[in-house]
Phi, psi and omega in degrees: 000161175219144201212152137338116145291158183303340178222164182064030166262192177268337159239115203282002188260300202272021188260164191208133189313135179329303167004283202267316162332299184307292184334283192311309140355276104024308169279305197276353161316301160342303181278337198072041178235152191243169211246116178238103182285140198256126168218100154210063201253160158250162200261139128316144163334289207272071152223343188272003181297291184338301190287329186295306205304308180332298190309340199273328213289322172273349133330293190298296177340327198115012181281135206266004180168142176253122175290131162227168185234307168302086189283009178238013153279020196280324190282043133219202187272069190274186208250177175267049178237160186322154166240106134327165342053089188283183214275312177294015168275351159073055188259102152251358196243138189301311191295318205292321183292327155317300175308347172284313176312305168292001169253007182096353162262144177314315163199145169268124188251125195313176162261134214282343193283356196269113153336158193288285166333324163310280192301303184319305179286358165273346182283322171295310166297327179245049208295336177279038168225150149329117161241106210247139183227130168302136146258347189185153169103190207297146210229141173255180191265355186230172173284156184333098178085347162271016195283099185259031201266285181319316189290298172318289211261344172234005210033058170219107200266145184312274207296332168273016173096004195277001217298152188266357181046063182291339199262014134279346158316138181280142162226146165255138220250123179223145166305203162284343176253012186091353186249162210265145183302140150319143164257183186293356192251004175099349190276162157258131198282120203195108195084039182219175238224058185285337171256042186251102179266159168317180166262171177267181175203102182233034165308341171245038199224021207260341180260332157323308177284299173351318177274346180278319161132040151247140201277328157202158202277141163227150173236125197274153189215335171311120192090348185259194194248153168352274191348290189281331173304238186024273207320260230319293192288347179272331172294346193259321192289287165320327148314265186310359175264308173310335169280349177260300178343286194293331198258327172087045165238153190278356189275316152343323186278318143349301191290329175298280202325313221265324178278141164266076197240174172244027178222157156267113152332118216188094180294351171299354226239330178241190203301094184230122173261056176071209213212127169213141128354284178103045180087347168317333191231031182110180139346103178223173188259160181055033176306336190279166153222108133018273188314291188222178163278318203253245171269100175267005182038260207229143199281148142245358201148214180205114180302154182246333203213155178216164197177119196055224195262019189253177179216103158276156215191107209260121178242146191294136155317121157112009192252141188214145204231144188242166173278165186090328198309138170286132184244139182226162178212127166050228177289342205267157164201131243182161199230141164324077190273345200188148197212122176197118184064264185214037187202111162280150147235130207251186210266345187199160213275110182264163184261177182269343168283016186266348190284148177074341196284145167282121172286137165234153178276123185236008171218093162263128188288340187293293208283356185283323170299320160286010183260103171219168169195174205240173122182140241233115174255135175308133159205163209268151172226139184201103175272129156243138174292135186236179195271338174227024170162256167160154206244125172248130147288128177202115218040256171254042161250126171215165187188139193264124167229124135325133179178148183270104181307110182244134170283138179320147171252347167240076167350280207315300190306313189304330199281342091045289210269287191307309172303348174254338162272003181266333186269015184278045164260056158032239222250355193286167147346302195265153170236135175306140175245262175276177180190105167261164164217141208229084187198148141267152201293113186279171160261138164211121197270174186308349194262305173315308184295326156343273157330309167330283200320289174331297218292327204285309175336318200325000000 
């Protein structure tokens, strides 16, 4: 995962306290995952002191790897941790990445802009290094770290996490005289949100990059809610587990057992402005969406008809609209107060140009309510008889207590006993796998084997 430092990330919103690094650190560590922090802004003079101390600090914490942008932080005294080459290093080229390489970094995270083929000859040229690629979220309209628009017009530059995001924004599209350009209906474009691209989604695209020689997937992510972290890494979770199906491998499967959720995944279901490859296979048309910026989630239908505060609607088979859902047309969006038949009533008085527009959902409360997922790390529990008590292990934690052996008078129930109270491991990470107990069988009362149980866990 990758996360913000309190400072010097790409996103200046998005940044989060040592505090909390540890925490996290800590957590996902747990898991075996590992945690890589962004410092990847370019620095002013008086910031590189800062930023090394920063570095060393997360160092210590336990961070497995720094994004950085800022190649002249190389130039000073960092700590001996892993180095990224973040996206705003602006790497499309077999030559920029080599040179990353030879300046010591580990991976490289790709430029979103790059073609299949693009990534295959840096991989090829450059085969000892890590290569990491965006698959899916939000997309900028200029290449990767070259963006100056926010900075000329608001002095707030894109590389210093700042970006002010013009390219959400309405414009009117004018000729060489000034005057404003037609669209295909004849409309004039005018106030519409053109450089607003759609998102990517290259969930059908993953043994394809895979074969070009990338090692690993980013999900832009910064800035969204729970909701969509959840959807989003369990739809990718699911990609990759059919690409290890087809492929026959076996270390993936382990890990499906251990996970739970109560949802189908569905990147339409959180936050989405619709869907592109993005130049992986060329060009392609209607990357952008016109109409709005913001989430428009999943097509359900058409208005048919509008009337008072109601809507009628043809909605696609297999769609059940709840009270609360959130709804959107063009730009416009509004919530679900009441559902009967095929006629909604909605939160504010709709027009008549809503007729024909394709409707969408960009909130359903069902699945939002429903959305959690688990997952459970396996571990071996093995109580051994010791010369003065006995010592448990559970998975690779272990502790030795002192105790006075009194033998059981019902073998079968103490033994019973232990096992069920060593496997009680309630809200923590883990699940009981095995459970041995390599003793003869003792009274240990329900309160000890607890105690046991806790302190060793810890």
């Amino acid at each position: 995962m990758y996360i913000g430092a309190p400072a010097y990330g790409a996103r200046q919103a998005a940044g989060n306290s040592l505090e909390d690094l540890a925490e996290v650190v800590r957590y996902a560590h747990t898991y075996g995952v590992q945690v890589l922090v962004t410092l990847n802004t370019l620095l002013h003079e008086d910031e590189y002191a800062h930023a090394v101390a920063l570095a060393h600090t997360l160092y210590k914490i336990g961070v497995d790897a720094l994004i950085i942008q800022d190649l002249h932080l190389l130039d000073f005294d960092l700590p001996p941790i892993r180095f990224h080459a973040s996206t705003q290093c602006d790497n499309r080229t077999p030559e920029q990445v080599k040179r990353l390489k030879e300046l010591g970094f580990k991976r490289v995270v790709l430029a979103r802009e790059l073609g299949i083929d693009e990534i295959r000859a840096i991989h090829e040229a450059v085969p000892d290094i890590e290569l990491e690629a965006f698959v899916h979220g939000a997309l900028c309209v200029s290449y990767s770290g070259r963006c100056y628009i926010s900075e000329v017009l608001a002095g707030r530059s894109a590389n210093r996490g700042a970006c002010a995001q013009f390219c959400r924004m309405a414009y009117d599209l004018l000729d060489a005289n000034g005057n404003e350009v037609l669209d295909e209906h004849g409309e004039p474009i005018h106030q519409r949100y053109l450089l607003s691209l759609q998102d990517m989604d290259r969930s059908a695209y993953l043994q394809e990059l895979i074969d070009a020689g990338v090692t690993t997937f980013k999900i832009e992510g910064r800035l969204k809610d729970t909701d969509y972290v959840t959807n989003i890494t369990a739809y990718y979770r699911d990609a990759i587990d059919r690409y290890a199906e087809r492929q026959k491998t076996a270390s993936l499967k382990e890990k499906r057992h251990l996970y739970s959720r109560t949802f189908e995944p569905n990147p339409e279901k959180t936050f989405h402005r619709g869907a592109t490859d993005y130049f992986l296979h060329g060009r392609t048309p209607h990357m952008a969406n016109w109409n709005t910026p913001k989430s428009t989630g999943e097509y359900i239908g058409e208005a048919l008809e509008a009337r008072g505060n109601m809507l009628r609607v043809r909605l696609k088979e297999g769609v059940v609209l709840h009270n609360g859902d959130g709804l959107t047309i063009g730009s416009e969006g509004f919530s679900v107060n009441g559902v009967e038949g095929n006629i909604i009533k909605i939160n504010k008085t709709p027009e008549s140009r809503y007729i024909g527009i394709p409707l969408y959902r960009n909130l359903d409360v069902e699945f939002t309510k429903n959305l959690h997922s688990e997952r459970r790390i396996p571990v071996d529990i093995v109580l051994r008889e010791t010369e003065n008590g006995f010592s448990l292990r559970i998975g690779d934690k272990e502790r030795t207590f002192d105790y006075v052996k009194e033998p059981a008078k019902n073998a079968d129930k103490a033994l019973e006993t232990i096992r069920t109270q060593l496997s009680k491991l309630g809200d923590t990470p883990y699940v009981a796998r095995e459970i041995r107990i390599e003793s003869a069988p003792y009274f240990i009362p329900i309160s000890i084997l607890n105690e046991w149980r806790r302190t060793t866990i810890i």
